[in-house]
N, C-alpha and C positions, 0 to 999 in steps of 0.2 A: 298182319298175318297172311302167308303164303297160301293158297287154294291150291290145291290138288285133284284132279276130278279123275278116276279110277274109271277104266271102263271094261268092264270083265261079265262075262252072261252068267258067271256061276256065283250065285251069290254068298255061298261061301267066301269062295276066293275076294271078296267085296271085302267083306267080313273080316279075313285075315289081316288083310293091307288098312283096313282102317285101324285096326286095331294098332299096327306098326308103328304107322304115322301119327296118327292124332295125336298122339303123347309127347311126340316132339314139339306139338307145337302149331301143325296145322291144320286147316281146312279143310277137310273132306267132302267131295260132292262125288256119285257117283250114277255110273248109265250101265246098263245091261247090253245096248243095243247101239249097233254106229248110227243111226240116225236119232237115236234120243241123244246121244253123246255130244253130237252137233248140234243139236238146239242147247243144249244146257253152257256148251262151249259158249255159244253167244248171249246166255244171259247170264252166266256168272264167271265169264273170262278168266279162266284158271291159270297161275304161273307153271302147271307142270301138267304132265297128261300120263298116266300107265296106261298103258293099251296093251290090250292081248290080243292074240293075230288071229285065233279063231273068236271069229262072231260069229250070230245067227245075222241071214240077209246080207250085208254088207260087211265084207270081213278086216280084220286089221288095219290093211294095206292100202285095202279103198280108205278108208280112214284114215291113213295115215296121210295119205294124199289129197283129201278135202281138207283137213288141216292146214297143212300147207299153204293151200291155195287162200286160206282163208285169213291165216295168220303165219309166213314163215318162220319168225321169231319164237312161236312157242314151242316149249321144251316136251318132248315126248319121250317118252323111255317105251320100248316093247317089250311086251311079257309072251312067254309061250312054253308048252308045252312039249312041243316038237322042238329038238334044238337042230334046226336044219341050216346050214352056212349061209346056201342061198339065198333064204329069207331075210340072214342076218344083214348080208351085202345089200342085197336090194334096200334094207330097210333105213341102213345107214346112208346108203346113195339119197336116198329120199327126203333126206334130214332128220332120221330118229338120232336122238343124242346117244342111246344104247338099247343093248340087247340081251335081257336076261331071260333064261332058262329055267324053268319052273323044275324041279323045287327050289327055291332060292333060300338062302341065309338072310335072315332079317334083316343084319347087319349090314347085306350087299344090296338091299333097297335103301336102306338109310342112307348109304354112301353115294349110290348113285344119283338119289335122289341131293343131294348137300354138294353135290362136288356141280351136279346140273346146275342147283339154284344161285350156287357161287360163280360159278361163271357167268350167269346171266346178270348176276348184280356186279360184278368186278368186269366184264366184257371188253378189259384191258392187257387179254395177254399173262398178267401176273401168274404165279404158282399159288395155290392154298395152301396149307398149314400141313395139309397131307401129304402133299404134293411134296412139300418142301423136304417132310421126314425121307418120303420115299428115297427124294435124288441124295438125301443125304446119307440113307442104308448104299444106295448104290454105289455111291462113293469109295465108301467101304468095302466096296467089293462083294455086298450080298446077292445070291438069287431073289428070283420073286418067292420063292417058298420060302427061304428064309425070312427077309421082310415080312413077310405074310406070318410067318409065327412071331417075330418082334414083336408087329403092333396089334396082332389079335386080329387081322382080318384074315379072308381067303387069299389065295396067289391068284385067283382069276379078278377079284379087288385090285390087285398088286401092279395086276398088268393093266388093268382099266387106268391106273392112275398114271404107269410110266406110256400108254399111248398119249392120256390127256398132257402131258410131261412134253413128250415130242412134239405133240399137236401143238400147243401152244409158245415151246420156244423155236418154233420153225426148224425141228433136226430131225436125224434119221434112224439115230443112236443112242445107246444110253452115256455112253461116253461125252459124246459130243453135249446130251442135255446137261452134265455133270461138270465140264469146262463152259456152256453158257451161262446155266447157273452162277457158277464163280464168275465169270466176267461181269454179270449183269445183279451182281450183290446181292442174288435171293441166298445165297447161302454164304457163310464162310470157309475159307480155305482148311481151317483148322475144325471146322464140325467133323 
């Protein structure tokens, strides 16, 4: 079973995302504060981390960055309130795996959350199963809002999934991830 350690000062907000997650299936540990979030990181070393960027004392960022330092491998997603670009950049410069926007879709933590933990257990490059429908809408010629109403998620889901798409088969394009796909047999020419 996966661990997730949630690190959010509004206990509510605790509250929601456990709610999300547990039902899947995992772990929930969670910190109000970035220095209780660090001790708890070291004694129950979590596969995932929510971090929201406004803390009391020690905010996100610093946290996101003793992380780092401590473990570069673990997977962090930021949560916020503020959706400022900046933050976003910096955050991703940093090694957050993503950046979600409060109020979020249940759905677009689960996904973020699944497409993080998949990577980190496949940390081969490969496409997921998402991944795979995605490059195969795009084939087809759909936008991300389209896809996004096909398979029931958001278009900001849609685009998460064609960056992770590029990311992963080294392109710039959707086209281009659409002919390495086909080349490299995650998909069939006739899907």
């Amino acid at each position: 079973m996966k661990n997730i350690l949630i690190i959010d000062d509004d206990k509510e907000m605790q509250s929601v995302l456990s709610s999300i997650i547990k039902p899947e299936g995992y772990e929930v540990i969670t910190a109000g504060t970035g220095k209780e979030a660090l001790k708890k990181i070291g004694a129950y070393f979590p596969d995932l981390v929510l971090l929201d960027i406004k803390l009391p004392g020690m905010d996100g960022m610093k946290v996101l960055e003793e992380i780092k330092k401590r473990n570069k491998n673990l997977i962090v997603i930021m949560l916020t309130g503020y959706g400022d670009i900046k933050d976003a950049v910096q955050a991703m410069k940093m090694g957050a795996f993503n950046y979600i926007t409060k109020p979020f879709e249940n759905e677009e933590i689960l996904v973020n959350i699944n497409e993080a933990l998949q990577s980190l257990d496949a940390g081969n490059g490969t496409l997921s199963v998402r991944e795979k429908e995605v490059v195969r809408w795009i084939k087809k010629g759909k936008s991300s809002w389209e896809i996004g109403a096909i398979l029931g998620i958001s278009e900001r889901t849609v685009n998460f999934h064609v960056n992770n798409i590029k990311r992963k088969l080294n392109v710039i394009s959707r086209t281009q991830a659409v002919a390495i796909a086909i080349e490299q047999g995650l998909i069939n020419m006739d899907d």
